[in-house]
PLY file of the C-alpha trace (Angstrom):
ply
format ascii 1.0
element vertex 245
property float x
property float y
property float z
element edge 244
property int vertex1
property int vertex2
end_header
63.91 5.49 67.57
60.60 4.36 69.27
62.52 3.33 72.08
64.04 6.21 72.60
60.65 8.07 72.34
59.15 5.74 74.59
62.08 6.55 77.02
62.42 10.29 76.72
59.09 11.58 74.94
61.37 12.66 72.18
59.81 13.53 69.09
62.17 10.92 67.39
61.03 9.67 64.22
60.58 5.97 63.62
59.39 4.00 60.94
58.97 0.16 60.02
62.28 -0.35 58.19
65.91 0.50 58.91
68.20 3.39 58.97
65.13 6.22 59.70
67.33 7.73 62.04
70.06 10.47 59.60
70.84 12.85 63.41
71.31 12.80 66.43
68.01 13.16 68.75
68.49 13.75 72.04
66.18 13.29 74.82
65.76 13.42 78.86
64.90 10.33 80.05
63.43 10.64 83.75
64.45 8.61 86.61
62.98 9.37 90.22
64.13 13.29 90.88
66.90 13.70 88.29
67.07 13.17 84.20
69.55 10.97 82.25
70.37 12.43 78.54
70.33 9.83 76.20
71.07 10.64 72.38
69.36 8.45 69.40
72.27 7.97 66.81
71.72 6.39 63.24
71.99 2.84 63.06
75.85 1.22 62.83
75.73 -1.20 59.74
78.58 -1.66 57.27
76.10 -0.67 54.51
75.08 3.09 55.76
78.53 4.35 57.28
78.44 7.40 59.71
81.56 9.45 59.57
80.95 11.32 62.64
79.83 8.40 64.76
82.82 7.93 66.63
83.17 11.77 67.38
79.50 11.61 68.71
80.35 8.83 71.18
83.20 10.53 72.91
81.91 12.32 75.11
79.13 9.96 75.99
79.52 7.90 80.00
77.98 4.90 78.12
75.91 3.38 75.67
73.34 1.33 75.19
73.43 -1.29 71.92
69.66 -1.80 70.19
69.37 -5.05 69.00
66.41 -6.60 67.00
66.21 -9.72 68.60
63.61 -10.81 66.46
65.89 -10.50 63.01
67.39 -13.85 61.45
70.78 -12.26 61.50
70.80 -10.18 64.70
74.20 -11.94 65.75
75.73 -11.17 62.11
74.24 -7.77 62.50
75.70 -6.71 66.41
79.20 -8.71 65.35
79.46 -6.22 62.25
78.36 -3.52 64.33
80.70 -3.85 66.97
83.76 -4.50 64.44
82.82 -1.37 62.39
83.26 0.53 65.88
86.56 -1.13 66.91
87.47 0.47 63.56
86.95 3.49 64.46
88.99 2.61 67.70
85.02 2.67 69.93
85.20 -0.77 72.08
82.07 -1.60 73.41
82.99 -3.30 76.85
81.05 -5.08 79.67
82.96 -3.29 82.04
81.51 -0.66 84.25
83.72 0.02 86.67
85.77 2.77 85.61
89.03 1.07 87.27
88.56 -2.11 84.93
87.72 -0.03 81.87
90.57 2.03 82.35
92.81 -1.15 82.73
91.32 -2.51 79.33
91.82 0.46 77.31
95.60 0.41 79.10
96.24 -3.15 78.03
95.26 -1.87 74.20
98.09 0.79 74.11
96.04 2.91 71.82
95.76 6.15 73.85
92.97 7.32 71.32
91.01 4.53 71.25
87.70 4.38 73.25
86.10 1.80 75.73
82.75 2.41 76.52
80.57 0.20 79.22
77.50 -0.57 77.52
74.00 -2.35 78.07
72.81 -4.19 75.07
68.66 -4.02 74.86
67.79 -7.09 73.20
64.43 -5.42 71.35
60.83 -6.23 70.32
60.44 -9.03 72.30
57.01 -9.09 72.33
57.34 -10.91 68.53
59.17 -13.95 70.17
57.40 -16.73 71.75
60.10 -17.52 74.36
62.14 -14.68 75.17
64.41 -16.14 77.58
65.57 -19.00 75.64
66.25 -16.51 72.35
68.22 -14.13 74.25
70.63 -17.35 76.25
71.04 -18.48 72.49
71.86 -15.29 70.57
74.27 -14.37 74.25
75.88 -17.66 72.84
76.17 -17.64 69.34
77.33 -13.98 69.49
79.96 -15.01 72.23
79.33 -11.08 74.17
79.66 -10.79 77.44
78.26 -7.47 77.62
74.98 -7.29 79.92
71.76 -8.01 78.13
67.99 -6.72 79.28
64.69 -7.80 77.28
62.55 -4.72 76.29
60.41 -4.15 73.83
59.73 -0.76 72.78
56.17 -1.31 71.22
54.82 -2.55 74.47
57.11 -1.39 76.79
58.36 -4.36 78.77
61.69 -4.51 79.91
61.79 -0.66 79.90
61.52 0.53 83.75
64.43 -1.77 84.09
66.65 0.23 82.20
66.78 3.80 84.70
67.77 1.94 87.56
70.33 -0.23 85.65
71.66 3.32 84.43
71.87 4.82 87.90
73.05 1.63 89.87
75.90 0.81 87.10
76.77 4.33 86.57
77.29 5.22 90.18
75.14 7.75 90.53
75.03 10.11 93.73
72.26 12.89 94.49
73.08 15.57 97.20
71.13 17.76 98.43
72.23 20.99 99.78
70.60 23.85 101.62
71.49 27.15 103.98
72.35 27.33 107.73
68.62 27.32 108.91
67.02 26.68 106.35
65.52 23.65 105.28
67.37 21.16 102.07
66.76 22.32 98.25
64.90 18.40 97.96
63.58 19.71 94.21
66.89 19.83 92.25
70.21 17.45 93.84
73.71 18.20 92.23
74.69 14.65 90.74
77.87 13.37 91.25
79.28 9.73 91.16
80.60 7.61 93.59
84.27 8.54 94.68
83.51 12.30 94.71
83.89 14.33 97.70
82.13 17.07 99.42
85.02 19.34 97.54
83.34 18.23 94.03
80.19 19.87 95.33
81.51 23.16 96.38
82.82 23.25 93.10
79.47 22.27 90.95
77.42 25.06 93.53
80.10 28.01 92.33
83.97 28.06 91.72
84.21 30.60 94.57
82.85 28.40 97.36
85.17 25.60 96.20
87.90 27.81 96.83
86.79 29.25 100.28
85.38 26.04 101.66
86.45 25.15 105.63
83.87 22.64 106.05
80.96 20.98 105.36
77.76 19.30 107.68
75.93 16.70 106.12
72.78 14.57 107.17
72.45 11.23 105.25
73.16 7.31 106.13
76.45 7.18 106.66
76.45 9.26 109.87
74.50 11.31 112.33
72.58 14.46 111.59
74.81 17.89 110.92
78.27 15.80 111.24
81.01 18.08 110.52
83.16 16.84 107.78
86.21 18.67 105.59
86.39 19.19 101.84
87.49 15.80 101.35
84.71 13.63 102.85
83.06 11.26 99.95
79.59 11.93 99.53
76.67 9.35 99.20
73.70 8.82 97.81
70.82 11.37 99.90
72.93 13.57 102.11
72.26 16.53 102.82
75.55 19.46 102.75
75.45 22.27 104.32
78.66 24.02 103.26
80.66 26.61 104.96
83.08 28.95 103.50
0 1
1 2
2 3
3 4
4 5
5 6
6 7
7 8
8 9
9 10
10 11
11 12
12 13
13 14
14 15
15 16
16 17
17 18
18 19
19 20
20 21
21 22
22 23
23 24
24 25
25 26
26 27
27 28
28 29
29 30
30 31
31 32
32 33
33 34
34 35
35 36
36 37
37 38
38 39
39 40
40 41
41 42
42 43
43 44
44 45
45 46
46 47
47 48
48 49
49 50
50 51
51 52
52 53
53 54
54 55
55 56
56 57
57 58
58 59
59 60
60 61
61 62
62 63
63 64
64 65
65 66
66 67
67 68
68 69
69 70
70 71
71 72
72 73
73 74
74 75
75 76
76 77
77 78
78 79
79 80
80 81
81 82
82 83
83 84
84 85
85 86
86 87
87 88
88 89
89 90
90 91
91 92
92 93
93 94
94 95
95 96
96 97
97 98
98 99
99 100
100 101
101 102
102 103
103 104
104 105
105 106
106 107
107 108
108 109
109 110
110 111
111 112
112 113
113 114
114 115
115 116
116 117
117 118
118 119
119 120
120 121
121 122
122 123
123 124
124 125
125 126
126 127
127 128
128 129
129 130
130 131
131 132
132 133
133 134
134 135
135 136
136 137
137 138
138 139
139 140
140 141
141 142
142 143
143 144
144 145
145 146
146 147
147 148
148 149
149 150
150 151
151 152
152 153
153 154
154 155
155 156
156 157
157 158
158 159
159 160
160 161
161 162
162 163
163 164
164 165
165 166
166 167
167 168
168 169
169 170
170 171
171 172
172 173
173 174
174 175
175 176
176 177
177 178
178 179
179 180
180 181
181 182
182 183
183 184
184 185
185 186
186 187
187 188
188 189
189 190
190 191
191 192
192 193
193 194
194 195
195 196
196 197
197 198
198 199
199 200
200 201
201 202
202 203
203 204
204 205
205 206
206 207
207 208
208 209
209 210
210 211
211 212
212 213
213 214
214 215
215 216
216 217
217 218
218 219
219 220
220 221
221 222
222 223
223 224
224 225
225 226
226 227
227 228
228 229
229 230
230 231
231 232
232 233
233 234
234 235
235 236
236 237
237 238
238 239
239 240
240 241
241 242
242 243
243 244
């Protein structure tokens, strides 16, 4: 919970022993010009079940696994964890590539279960005299291959790290649109991710335009300025779209 404060500026309550957290808390954590929502959930232990925990991580692009890396058993602890969501048919997985995830949750045959990439923050840190070597030997006791980052929420190391991870892994793509003439809306991009199409944009700026759409000029590092492009040209990070219906 103070991470997530320290993240978001939530008002999430947090207290020097375990399961403080009864709701979810969700917060906007800033990176550069857009937001990503990230929701505080109780913890996951054996001993303080959540019925509803599974429900609240369905609709969620990822997650990101809190670990005390300063606890005796913080490899018992994440191993129980992570079973207790494989229960509920929630797979934490190292893979963030959607292609790859989708294969894994293909290869399970279980067409409700769940596999969602995650980032496991290896917390507080700051009460371990050599970081590096506790997190190599808790990433091999535990045996995960997820992706690990050292933070610490009570000083804040570790925790700039965590936007960009969010927006590289995630694919993240701001666009930028504006009106024949006029000069680009640079205050609020539409976010998309990467794959999407000039098409996808239409559609997020009004259902209408989507349908009525002939073509589209965009400025941004994959071409030259005001290149004319169709509905179907994949956006990247920065352009600019100027759409015409």
């Amino acid at each position: 919970s103070l991470l997530h404060a320290r993240l978001t500026a939530s008002h999430a309550h947090d207290a020097p022993y375990p399961f403080t957290t009864q709701f979810p808390e969700p917060g906007m954590m800033p990176f550069e010009d857009i937001h990503f929502q990230l929701v505080d959930l109780p913890a996951v232990s054996p001993e303080h079940p959540v019925p509803w925990l599974a429900s609240a991580l369905q609709m969620a692009d990822a997650a990101l696994l809190v670990v005390d890396l300063a606890a005796p058993s913080c490899v018992d602890d994440v191993l129980a964890a992570l079973a207790l969501l494989r229960e509920r048919r929630v797979t934490l997985t190292a893979h963030w590539d959607p292609p790859a995830a989708a294969g894994e949750a293909a290869a399970d045959g279980d067409p409700f279960a769940r596999y969602l990439p995650a980032l496991l923050l290896a917390n507080k840190v700051d009460e371990i005299a050599d970081p590096a070597a506790e997190l190599e030997a808790f990433r091999e006791l535990s045996g995960l291959a997820l992706p690990m980052l050292p933070v610490s929420a009570a000083t804040g190391r570790g925790l700039a790290a965590i936007g960009p991870w969010l927006f590289r892994e995630l694919g993240v793509v701001r666009v930028y649109t504006k009106l024949p003439g006029k000069p680009a809306d640079r205050e609020r991009p539409f976010t998309l991710h990467r794959g999407q199409t000039v098409r996808d944009v239409a559609r997020l700026v009004h259902k209408d335009l989507e349908r009525s759409l002939r073509f589209a000029r965009v400025t941004g590092h994959a071409g030259f300025d005001n290149q004319q492009v169709g509905p179907e040209h994949p956006v990247a990070d920065g352009d600019v779209i100027e759409l015409h219906g």
